[in-house]
N, C-alpha and C positions, 0 to 999 in steps of 0.2 A: 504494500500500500504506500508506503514513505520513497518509494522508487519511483511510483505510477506521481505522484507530486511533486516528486523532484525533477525528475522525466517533464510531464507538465510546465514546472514553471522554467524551465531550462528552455523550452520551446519556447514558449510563451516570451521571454527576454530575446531571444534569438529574433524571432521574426518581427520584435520593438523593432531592433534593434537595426534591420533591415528593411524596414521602411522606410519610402521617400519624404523628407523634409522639409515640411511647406516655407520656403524662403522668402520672406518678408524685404523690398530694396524700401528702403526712404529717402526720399530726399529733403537735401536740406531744405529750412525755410529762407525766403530771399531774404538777406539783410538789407535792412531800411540804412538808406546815406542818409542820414539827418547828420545835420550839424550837431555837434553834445557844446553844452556847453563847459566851462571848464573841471565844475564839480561834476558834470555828470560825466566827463572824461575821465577826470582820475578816479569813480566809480567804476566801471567798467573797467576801467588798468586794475584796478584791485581784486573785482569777481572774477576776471580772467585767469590773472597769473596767482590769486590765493585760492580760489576755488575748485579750478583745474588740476589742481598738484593732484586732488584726491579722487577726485571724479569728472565725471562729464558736465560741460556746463549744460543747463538748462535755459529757453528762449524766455527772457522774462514775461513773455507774457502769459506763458504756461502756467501761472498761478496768480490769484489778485491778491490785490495789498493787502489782505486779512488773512490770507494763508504763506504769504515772503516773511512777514513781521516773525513768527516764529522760526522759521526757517533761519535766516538772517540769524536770527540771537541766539538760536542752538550752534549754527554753525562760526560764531563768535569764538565761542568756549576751542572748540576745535582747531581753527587756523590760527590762534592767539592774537586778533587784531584788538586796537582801542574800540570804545566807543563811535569817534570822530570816522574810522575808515568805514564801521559796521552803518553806520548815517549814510555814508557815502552809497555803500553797496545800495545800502536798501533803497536811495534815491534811485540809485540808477535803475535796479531791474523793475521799481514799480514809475518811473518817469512819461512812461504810454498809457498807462490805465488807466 
């Protein structure tokens, strides 16, 4: 009996395992040329290169200002920024919404 299950899930992983894999392409979204102004410049210089170290950045407008604000201030704690650049960020990715 523990053969006929083992036998079973042995198959059963085998032909996961060999099926075709639905491949998902995205494209990116177009970046808007806006002018930034300058605090909203060095926001973006900061979500960019503090952000990215750990993960992929995200398009700010993937979230509204009520859902960045925690974001933002957990991710504070994280890349070690002040106050003053965590202001910055959160200008920048909420400055369209």
């Amino acid at each position: 009996m523990k053969t006929k299950i083992i036998g079973t899930l042995a198959l059963g992983a085998i032909i996961y395992s060999c099926a075709p894999k639905a491949v998902v392409q995205t494209t990116p979204a177009p970046v808007k040329d806006v002018a930034l102004s300058e605090e909203l410049a060095q926001g973006k210089s900061l979500y960019e290169s503090n952000c990215a170290r750990c993960h992929k950045l995200f398009e700010p407008s993937s979230h509204t200002k009520e859902e960045w604000k925690p974001i933002v201030t957990r991710m504070q704690k994280k890349s070690k920024i002040d106050d003053v650049q965590t202001a910055s960020i959160y200008n920048y990715v909420t400055y369209a919404l």
